[in-house]
N, C-alpha and C positions, 0 to 999 in steps of 0.2 A: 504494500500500500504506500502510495507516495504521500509523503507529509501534506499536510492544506498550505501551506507556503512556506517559501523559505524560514531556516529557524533565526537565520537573526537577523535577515534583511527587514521583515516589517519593524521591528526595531529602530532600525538604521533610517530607513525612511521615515518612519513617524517623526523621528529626533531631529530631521532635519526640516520638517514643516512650519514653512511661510503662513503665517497662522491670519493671512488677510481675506477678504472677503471677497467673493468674484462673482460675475453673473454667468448663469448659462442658456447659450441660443438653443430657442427650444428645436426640437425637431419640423420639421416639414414635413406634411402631410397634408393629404387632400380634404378637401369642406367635406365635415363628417356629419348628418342628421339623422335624427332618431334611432339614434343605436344606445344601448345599454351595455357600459362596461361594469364586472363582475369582477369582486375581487372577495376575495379568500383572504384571512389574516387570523393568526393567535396573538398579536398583536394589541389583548383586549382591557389594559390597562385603563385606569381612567385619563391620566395622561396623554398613552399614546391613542388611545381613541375618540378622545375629543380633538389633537395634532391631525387626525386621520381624515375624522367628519370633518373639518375646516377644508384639507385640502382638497378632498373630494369634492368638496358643493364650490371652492373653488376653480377646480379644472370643470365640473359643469358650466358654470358662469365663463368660462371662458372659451367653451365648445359649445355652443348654442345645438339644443338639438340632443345630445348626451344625456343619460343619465345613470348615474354611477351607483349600483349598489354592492355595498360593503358585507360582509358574512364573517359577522365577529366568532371566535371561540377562544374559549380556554388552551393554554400553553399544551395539558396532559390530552385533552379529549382532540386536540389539532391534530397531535401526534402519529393518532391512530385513522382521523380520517382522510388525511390528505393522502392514504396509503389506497384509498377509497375513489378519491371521485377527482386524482390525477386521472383514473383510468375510466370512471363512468358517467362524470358528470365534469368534463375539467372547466375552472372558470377561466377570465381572462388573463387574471393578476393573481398571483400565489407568493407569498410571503412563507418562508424556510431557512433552515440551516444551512450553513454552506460545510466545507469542505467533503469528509467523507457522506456526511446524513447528505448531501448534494448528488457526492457521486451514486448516490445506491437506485437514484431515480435518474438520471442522465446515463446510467449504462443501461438501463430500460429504455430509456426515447423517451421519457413523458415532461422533460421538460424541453422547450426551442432554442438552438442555440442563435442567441444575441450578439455575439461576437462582432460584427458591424456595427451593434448601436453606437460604442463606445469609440468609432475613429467618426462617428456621423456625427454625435454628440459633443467632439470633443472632452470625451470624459479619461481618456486614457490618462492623462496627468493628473488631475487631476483625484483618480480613483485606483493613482499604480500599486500601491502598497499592498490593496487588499482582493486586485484581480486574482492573484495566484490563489486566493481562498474558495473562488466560483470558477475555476479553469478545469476541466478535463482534457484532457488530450490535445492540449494547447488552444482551445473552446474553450470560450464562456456562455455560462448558463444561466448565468441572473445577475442581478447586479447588488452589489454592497450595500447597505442603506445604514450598517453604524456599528461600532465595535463598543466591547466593553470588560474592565476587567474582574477580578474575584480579590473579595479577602474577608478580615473579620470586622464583622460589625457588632458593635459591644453596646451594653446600656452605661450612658457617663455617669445615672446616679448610684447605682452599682462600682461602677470603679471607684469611683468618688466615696462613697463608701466604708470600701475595703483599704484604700488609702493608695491606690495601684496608679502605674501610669501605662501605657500601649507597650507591651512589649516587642522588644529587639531578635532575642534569639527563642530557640525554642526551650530552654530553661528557666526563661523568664514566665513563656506561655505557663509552661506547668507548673511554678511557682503560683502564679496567679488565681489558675484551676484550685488548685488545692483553698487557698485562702477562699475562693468561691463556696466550694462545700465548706468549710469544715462552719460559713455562714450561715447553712441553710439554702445557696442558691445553686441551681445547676450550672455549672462553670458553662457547656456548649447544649444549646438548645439544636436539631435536626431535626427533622421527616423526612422519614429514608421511604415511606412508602411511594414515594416518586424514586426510585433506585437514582436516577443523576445526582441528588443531591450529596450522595454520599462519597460520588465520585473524586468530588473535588481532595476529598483528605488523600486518597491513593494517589492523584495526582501529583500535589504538593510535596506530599511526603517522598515521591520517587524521583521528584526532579531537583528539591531541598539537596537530600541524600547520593544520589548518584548522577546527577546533569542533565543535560537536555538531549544527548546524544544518544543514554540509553536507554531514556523513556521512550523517544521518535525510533529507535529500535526495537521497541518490544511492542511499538502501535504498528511496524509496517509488520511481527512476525518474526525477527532475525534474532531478539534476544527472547530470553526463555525465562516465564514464570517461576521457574523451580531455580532459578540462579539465586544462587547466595547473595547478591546485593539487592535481592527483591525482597529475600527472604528479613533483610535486616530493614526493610519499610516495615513487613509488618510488626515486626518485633517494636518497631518504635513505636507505631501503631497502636499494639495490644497498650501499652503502659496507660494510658491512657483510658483506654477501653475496662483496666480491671480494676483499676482506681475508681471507677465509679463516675468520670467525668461528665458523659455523656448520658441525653435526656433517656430519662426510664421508656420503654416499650416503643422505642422512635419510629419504627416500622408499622404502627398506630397511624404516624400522623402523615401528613403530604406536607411538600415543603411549605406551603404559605402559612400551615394549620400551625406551622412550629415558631411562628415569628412573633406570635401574640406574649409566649413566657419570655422574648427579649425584651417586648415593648415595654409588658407590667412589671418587668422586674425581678421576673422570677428564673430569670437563666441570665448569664451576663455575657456572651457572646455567642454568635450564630456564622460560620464558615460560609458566605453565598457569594451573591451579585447584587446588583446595584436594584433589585427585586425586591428588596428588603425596604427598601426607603419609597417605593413606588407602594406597595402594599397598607404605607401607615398614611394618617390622616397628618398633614403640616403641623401639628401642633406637637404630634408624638414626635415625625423625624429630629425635633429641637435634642434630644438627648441620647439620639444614635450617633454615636461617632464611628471612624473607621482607622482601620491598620491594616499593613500588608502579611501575608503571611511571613512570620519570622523565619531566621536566619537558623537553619538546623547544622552543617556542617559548614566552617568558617570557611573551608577550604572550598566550596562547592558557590559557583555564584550563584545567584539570587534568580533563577528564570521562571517567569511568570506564567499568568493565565491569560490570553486574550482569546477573546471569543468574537468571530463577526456572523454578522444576520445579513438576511439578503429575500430579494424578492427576486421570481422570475416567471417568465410568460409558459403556463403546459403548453404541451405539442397539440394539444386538441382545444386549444383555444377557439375562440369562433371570430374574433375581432383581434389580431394581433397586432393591426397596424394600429385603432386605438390604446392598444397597450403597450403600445412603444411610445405611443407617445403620450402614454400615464406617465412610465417610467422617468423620464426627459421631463417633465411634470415634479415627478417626486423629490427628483435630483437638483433641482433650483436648488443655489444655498440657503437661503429662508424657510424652505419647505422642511431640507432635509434636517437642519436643524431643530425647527419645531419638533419634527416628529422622533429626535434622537433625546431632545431634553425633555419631552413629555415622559418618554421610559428612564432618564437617569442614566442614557448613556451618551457614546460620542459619534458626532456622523462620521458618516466616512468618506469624508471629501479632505483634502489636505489643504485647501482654502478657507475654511469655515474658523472664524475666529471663535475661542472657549474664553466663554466669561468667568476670572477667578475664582468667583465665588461661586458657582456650581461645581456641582459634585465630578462632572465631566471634568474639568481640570486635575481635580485631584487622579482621577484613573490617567490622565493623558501624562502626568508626572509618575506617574507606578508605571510605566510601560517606557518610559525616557529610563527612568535607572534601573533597568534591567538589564540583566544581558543577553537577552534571549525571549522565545513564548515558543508555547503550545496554543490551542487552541479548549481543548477539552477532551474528555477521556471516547465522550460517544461521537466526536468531532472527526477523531483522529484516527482513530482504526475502525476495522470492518464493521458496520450493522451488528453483525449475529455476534461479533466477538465481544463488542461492547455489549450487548444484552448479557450475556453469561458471566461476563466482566463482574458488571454491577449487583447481579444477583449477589455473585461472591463476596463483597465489598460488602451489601447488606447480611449477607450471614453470619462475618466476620463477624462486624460491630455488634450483633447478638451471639456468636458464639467462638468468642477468639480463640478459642482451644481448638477448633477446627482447622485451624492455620493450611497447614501441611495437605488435607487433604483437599481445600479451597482452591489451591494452589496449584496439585494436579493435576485440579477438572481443569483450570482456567489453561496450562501446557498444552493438556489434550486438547482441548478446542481449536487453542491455536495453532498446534499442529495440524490441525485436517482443512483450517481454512488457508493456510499460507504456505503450506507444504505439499 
């Protein structure tokens, strides 16, 4: 499996972004009337779906004749039907994941490759950094619309508290955890019954621990579960796990269900995404603060999570020329911006100015000092590998004495899929 982009070029170019503001000429295309473009989105924040409903009644107002309907869903229940009605009912516009969750539907044909819009559009400069994340086989298949990164999000009057300040290394993290309990509070609140959330500790913890080179080896296949430097993730993993730090019955709850014991106080940090602060009402975000995940091995740099989203046209569209020129639409810097700060993340244009003081600056400075990124664990390797991946990961954190035999299903899987 070939990584979703290079591992330290998006880096490289993020770091170097001219962070000014630019316009883009929209696409040309012919006078369009009475047509209804169809879009698809998990999207369903209230943030980004009021950024959404604006631009939509916007690109109607300015296609006379159009009318754009939206088809909101949930993040989890998207999951499963866009596996659905890519193939039986496809809309215009489809809002997905990009790299591998991208390729698993472009090596079927159900998405179009758009590869032209972006030398029509002029968007190739402006969107270089995160083509290689929608590229198949030197194709593009959707387009970028915002990146964003992971870490911890803690309750300040909980820290404040316990008398703590954000920790540095990972010694500090489980100093902290303990002073959590031994207050009565769950040091790490989870919902593993969405299996991805859980992901992100195996992630961290393998790229912390051993680099970015063996992680991106053991998502294409070439390194092996059952290696002793996977074997000392979990080990660092369990301490954690048997200390009692993590929320009772996690596999209980879905990720959003787990965010309420951050808000009220009753858990003092939550491992996510910027989901966290989109979830809570403005008055609670006042006492979420955030930290990167700490520093586990001095010796090992610090490489990150970035994660990009993207929209792209099915192959069974019915109107692609006005979904090209949605796209061309969404991608104005004003637009794309809206609808990147409604969710709490960052567009993905390399001209788009980030204001201080939102939360998008802080992730666009966690990805400047890094030395490196992944994308995410179901981002990165196969479909099927990541589903049994995760399963494992959830069993773990309920049954870490399992270690060893976790660890062979997850070998054997990947032997049959990349062997």
């Amino acid at each position: 499996m070939t990584p979703c982009f290079p591992r330290r070029a998006l880096l490289k170019s993020l770091s170097a972004f001219a962070l000014t503001c630019g316009m883009l000429v929209p696409l040309a295309t012919s006078a369009i009337a009475q047509e209804t473009l169809v879009i698809n989105t998990d999207r369903s924040g209230p943030g980004q779906k009021a950024a959404m409903n604006k631009i939509a009644a916007d690109f109607e107002a300015a296609n006379p004749g159009v009318k754009v309907t939206v088809n909101y869903s949930d993040v989890e229940s998207y999951k499963t039907s866009i596996r659905n009605f890519l193939v039986a009912s496809p809309p215009d516009v489809a809002f997905w994941f990009t790299g591998a969750r991208m390729r698993a539907f472009t090596k079927r044909g159900l998405f179009e490759d758009i590869s032209g819009f972006y030398k029509q559009t002029g968007l190739e400069k402006q969107m270089a950094p995160f083509l290689p994340a929608v590229t198949d086989g030197g194709r593009q298949y959707m387009m970028p619309t915002n990146f964003n990164t992971w870490g911890f999000f803690y309750n300040k009057e909980v820290f404040s508290k316990l008398g703590v300040e954000p920790p540095k290394t990972w010694n500090e993290l489980m100093a902290i955890a303990e002073k959590a309990k031994a207050a009565g509070i769950v040091p790490f609140t989870i919902g593993t019954r969405d299996l991805w959330a859980n992901a992100l500790w195996f992630d961290y913890l393998t790229k912390r621990i051993n680099g970015l080179d063996f992680y991106m080896g053991l998502m294409d296949g070439k390194e092996s579960y059952t290696d002793p430097r996977l074997k000392k993730v979990f080990d660092t993993w369990r301490v954690p796990i048997e200390k009692g730090y993590f929320l009772d019955n996690a596999s209980s709850y879905g990720w959003q269900e787990a965010i309420p014991f951050l808000s009220q106080g009753k858990a003092a940090m939550y491992l996510l995404g910027p989901y966290v602060l989109t979830s809570l009402p403005e008055e609670a975000r006042k006492n979420i603060g955030f930290f990167p995940f700490p520093t586990v091995d001095p010796a090992v740099p610090n490489f990150e999570q970035v994660s990009i989203n993207g929209v792209g046209i099915p192959k069974g569209a019915k109107n692609k020329e006005l979904a090209l020129k949605f796209l061309a639409f969404l991608a104005e810097p004003a637009n794309l911006e809206a609808f990147a700060k409604g969710g709490s993340v960052v567009p993905a244009r390399t001209d788009i100015a980030i204001d201080k003081n939102d939360f998008a600056s802080v992730q666009m400075e966690q990805v400047r000092n890094s030395a490196g990124s992944s994308q995410f664990y179901d981002r990165d390797t196969d479909p099927e590998m990541a589903q049994t991946g995760m399963k494992g990961f959830q069993e773990f954190l309920a049954r870490p004495d399992r270690e060893d035999a976790i660890l062979e299903r997850l070998e054997a899987t990947s032997k049959r899929i990349f062997k």
